[in-house]
C-alpha positions in Angstrom: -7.4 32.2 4.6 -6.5 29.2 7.7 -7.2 26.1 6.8 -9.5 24.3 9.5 -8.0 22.4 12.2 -6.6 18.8 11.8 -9.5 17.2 13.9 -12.3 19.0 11.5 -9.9 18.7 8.8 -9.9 14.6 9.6 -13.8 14.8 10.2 -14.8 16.3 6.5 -12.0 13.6 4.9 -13.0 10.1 6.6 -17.1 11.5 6.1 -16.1 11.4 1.8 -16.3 7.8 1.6 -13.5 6.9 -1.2 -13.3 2.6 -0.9 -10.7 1.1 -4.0 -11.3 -2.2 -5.0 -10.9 -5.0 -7.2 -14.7 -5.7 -7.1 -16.1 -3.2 -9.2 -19.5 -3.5 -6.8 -17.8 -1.7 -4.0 -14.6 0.4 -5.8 -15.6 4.0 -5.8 -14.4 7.3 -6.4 -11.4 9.2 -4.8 -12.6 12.3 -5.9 -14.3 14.2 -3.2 -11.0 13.6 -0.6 -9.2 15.2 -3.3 -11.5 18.2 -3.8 -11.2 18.7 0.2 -7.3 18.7 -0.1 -7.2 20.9 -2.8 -9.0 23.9 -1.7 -7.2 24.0 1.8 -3.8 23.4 -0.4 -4.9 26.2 -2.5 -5.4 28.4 0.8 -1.8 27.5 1.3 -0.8 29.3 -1.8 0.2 25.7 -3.4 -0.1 25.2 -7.0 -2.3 22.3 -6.9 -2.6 19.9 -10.2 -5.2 17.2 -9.9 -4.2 14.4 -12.8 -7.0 11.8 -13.7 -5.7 8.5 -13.9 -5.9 7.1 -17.2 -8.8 4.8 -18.4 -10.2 4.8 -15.0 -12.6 7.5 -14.9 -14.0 9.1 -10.8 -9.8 8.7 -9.9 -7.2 11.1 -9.8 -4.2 11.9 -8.2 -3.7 15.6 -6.7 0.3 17.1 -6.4 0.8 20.1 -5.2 3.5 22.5 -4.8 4.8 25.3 -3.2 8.8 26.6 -3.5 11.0 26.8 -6.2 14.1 25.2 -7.2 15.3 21.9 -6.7 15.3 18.9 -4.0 13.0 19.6 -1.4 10.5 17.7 0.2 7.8 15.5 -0.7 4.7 14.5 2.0 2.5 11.4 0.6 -0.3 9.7 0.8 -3.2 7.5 -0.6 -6.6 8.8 -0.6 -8.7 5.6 -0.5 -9.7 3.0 1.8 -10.6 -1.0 1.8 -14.7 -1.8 2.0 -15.6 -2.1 5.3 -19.3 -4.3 6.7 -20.8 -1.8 8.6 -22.1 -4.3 10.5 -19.4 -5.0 12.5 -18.7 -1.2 13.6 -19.6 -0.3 16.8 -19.6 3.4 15.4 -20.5 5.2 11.8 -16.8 4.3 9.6 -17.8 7.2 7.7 -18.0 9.6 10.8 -15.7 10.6 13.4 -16.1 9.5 16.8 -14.1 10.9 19.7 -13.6 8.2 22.8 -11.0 7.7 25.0 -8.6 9.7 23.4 -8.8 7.7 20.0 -10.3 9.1 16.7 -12.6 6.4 15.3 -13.4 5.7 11.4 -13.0 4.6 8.1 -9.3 5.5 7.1 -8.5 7.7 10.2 -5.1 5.8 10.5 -4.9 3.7 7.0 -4.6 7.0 6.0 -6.6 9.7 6.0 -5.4 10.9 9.1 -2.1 12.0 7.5 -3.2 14.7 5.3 -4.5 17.0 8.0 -1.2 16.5 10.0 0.8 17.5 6.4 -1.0 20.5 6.0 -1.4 21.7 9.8 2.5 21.3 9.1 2.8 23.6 5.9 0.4 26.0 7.5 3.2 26.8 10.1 5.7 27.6 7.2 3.0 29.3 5.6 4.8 32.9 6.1 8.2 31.7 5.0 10.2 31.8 1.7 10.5 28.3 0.6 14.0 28.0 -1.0 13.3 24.5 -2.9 9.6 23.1 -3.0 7.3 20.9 -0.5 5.4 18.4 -2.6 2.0 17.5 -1.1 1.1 13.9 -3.5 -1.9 12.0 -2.5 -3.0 9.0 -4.6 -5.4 6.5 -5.8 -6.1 3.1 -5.5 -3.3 1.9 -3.3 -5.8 -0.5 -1.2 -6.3 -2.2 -4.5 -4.3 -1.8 -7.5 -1.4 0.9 -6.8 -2.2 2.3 -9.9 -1.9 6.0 -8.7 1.2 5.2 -7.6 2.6 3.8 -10.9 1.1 6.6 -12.7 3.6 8.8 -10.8 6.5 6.7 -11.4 5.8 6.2 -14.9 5.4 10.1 -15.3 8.3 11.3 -13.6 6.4 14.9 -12.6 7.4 13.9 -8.9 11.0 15.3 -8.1 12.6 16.3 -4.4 15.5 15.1 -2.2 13.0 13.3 0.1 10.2 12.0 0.6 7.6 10.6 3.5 5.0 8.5 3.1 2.6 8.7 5.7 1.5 5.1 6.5 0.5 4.0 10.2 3.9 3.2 12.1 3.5 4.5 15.2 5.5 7.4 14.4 8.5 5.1 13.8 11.1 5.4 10.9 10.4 2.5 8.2 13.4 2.3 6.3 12.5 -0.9 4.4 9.4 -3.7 3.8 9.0 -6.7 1.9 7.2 -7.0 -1.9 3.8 -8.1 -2.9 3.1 -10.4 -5.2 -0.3 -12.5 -5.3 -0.5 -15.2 -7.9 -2.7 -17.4 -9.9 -2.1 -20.8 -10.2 -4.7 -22.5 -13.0 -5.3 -25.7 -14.2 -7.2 -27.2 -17.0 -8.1 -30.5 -16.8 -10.8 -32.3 -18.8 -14.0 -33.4 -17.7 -16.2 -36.8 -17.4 -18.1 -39.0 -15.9 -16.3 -39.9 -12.3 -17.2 -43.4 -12.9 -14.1 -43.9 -14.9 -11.0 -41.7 -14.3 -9.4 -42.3 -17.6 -12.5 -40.6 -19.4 -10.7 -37.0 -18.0 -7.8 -35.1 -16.8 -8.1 -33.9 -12.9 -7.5 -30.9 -12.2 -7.5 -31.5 -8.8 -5.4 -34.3 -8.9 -2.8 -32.2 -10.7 -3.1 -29.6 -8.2 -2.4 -31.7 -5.3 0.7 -32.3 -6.9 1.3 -28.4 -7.7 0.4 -28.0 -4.2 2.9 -30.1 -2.8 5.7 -28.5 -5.0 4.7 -24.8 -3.8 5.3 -25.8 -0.7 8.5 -27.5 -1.4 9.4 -23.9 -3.0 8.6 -22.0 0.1 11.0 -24.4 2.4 13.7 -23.5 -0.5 13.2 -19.9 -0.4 13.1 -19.7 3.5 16.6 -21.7 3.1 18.0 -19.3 0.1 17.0 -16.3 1.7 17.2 -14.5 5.0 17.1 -10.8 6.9 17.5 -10.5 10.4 16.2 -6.8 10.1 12.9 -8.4 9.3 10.8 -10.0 12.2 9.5 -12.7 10.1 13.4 -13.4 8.6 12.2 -15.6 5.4 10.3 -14.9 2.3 6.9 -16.2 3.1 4.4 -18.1 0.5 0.7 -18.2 1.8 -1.7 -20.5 -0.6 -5.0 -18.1 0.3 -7.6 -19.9 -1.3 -8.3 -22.8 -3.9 -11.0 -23.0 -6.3 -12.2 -26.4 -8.4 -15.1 -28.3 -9.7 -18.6 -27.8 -9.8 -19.9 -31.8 -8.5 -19.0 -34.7 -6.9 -19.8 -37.4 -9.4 -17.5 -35.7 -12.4 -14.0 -35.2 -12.8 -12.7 -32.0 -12.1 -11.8 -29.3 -15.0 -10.8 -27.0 -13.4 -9.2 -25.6 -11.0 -7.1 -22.3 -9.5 -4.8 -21.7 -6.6 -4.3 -18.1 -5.4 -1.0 -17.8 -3.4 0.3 -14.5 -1.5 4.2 -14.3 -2.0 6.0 -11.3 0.1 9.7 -11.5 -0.8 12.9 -9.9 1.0 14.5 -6.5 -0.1 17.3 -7.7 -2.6 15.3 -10.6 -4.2 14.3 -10.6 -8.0 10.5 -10.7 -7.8 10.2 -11.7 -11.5 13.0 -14.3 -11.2 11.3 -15.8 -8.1 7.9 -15.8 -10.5 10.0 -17.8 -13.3 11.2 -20.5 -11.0 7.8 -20.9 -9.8 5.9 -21.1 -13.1 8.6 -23.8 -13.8 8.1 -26.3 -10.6 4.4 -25.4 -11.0 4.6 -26.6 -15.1 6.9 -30.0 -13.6 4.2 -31.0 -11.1 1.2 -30.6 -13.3 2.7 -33.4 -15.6 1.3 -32.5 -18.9 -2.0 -31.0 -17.6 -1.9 -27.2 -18.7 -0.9 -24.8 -16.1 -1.3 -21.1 -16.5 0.9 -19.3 -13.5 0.3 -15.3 -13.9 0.0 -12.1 -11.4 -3.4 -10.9 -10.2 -1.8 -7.5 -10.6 1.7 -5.8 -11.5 3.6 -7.5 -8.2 5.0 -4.6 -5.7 8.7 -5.0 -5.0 10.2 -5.0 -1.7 11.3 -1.7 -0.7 15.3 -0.5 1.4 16.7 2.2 2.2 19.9 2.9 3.7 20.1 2.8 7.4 22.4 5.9 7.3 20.6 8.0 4.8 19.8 11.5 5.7 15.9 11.4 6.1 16.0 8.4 7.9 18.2 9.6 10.3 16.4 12.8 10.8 13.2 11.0 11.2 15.2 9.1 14.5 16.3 11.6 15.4 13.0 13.4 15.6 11.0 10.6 16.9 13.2 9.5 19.2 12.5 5.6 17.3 15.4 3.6 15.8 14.3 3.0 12.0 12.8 -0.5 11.2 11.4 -3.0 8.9 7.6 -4.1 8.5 5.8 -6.5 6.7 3.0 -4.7 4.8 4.2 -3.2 1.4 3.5 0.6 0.3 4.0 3.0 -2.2 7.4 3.3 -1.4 9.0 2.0 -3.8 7.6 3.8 -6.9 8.6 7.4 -5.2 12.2 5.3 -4.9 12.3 4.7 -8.3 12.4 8.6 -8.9 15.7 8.9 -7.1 14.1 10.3 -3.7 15.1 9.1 -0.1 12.0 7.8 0.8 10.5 6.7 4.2 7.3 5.6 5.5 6.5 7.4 8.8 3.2 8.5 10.3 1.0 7.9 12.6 -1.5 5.2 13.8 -1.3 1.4 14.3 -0.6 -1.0 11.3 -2.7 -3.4 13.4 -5.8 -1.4 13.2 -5.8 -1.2 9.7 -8.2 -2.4 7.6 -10.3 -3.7 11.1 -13.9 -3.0 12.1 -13.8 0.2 14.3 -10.2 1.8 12.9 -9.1 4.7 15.5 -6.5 6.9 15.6 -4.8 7.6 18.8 -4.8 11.2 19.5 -2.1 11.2 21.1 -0.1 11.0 18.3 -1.4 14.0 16.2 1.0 17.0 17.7 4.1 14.7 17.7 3.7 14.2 14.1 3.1 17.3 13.2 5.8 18.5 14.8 8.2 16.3 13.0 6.6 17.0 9.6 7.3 20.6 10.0 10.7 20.3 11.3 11.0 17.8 8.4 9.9 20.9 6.1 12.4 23.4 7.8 15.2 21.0 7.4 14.5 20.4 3.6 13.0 23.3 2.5 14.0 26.8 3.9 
């Protein structure tokens, strides 16, 4: 049975709303994009496995396979979005509009728009023997937690020669990025009246000093560390948003810095984390200071300029390989032992914006890489 076309395809996917987030009020299922993928997989004569992600119940992952033997090829991709205010769309985000050449909606290039491409793709191999496998892998949850993604790293059931995930680069080869890591920074003071400073502890005194010393770490980090591959070359350290008090006239208990930390390719994200819990513990001076992850840190992500995949993908898209800021699932597919790169298409810069698109100009070019992609690794 054909599967629909990519643009209907793309139409059915972005109108299952499937938002991941840390606010339980707005996180929602993934499960409906997944149904979708898995009958047209399953009219592709894939073996199709959906697997629920543990003690989160509404998300799964779906992989699905078609070849035997070894190596191969893997095509990837997460299946939710961010929340969006509807407000601020000129269009429905949960409908495809067609103007000007651009595909408009929720996910249609952070990343929705992938999946149709991958399977309009394996539907031209559809008549072939596949020698070793294509792997179709879409996830859960990488807008919020990644925790689709470190389900398949920690279960190992993922296994080719290569692997593309299908993140918005503008059809351009991305052969490394920097980590995540977004941190907590509390402090617990003691309260009382503000008439008398020595009847508490300020929190907010002590984090004007912890302040000061973050940014005293981020001038040593930018000095220690450095990639010219990278348009911004140093590790950057962003204090997001601060916390504290509850009045005026008492002394401050409490209070909690949230920082955003992306580090280089190379760097030791839990050795970085160490050396800051200690300046942040000096600065405090004896006013208890809890420094801890707001979720498991992502590292940064390299692979070899010469590798095969990312020389194919050059080669294919006529783009030199580069670097970007914005961290992916990368580096848990890494972790298996597969050559992965991030390639697909869209803009990083309208991701995660009010009236999203997806430039249509861009659909046949990809496909026509992916499936080359699959001929090269697969028959």
């Amino acid at each position: 049975m054909p599967i629909p076309e990519p643009v209907d395809m793309l139409k059915t996917l972005i109108a299952e709303p499937s938002v991941s987030c840390i606010n339980a009020a707005h996180d929602q299922s993934n499960l409906g994009v997944l149904h979708h993928l898995a009958n047209w997989l399953e009219d592709l004569a894939f073996d199709v496995d959906v697997q629920p992600l543990p003690g989160k119940p509404g998300k799964a992952n779906l992989v699905a396979k078609r070849g035997t033997g070894e190596d191969g090829l893997v095509l990837a991709g997460h299946t939710d979005t961010v929340p969006c205010d509807e407000s601020l769309w000129s269009v429905d985000p949960f409908a495809v509009t067609e103007r000007d050449s651009k595909f408009y909606g929720l996910g249609t290039a952070d990343m929705k728009g992938f999946f149709p491409l991958a399977l309009a793709a394996a539907a031209r191999h559809r008549d072939s023997r596949l020698d070793k496998p294509l792997t179709i892998v879409a996830t859960s949850d990488e807008e919020s937690s990644m925790d689709g993604a470190r389900v398949l790293a920690a279960n190992g059931v993922v296994k080719a020669a290569a692997a593309v995930i299908g993140e918005p680069t503008g059809l351009a080869p991305i052969r490394a990025h920097k980590g995540v890591a977004m941190i907590s920074i509390a402090l617990a003071g003691s309260s009382g009246h503000s008439s008398n400073p020595d009847l508490g502890d300020n929190a907010l005194d002590a984090m004007h000093r912890v302040m000061g010393a973050v940014i005293a770490y981020r001038r040593e980090l930018a000095q220690r560390h450095s990639d010219p591959a990278f348009e911004v070359r140093a590790p950057t350290v962003n204090l997001g948003c601060l916390h504290a008090g509850d009045n005026p006239n008492r002394i401050c208990e409490h209070a909690e810095l949230q920082i955003d930390m992306r580090l280089l390719p190379g760097m030791d994200t839990a050795a970085i984390l160490d050396e800051l819990r200690d300046r942040v513990e000096a600065a405090s001076d004896g006013t208890p200071a809890t420094v801890k992850p707001l979720f498991e840190p992502v590292e940064p992500y390299q692979t070899p300029a010469e590798g095969p995949l990312v020389k194919a993908l050059e080669s294919l898209s006529g783009q030199s390989a580069r670097t970007v800021a914005f961290g992916t699932e990368a580096p848990f597919l890494q972790s298996l032992g597969i050559e992965t790169v991030v390639f697909g298409p869209g803009s990083i810069d309208q991701a995660h914006q009010p009236n999203e698109y997806l430039d249509a100009a861009q659909l046949l070019p990809a496909e026509d890489a992916l499936a080359a992609l699959i001929g090269r690794y697969c028959l």
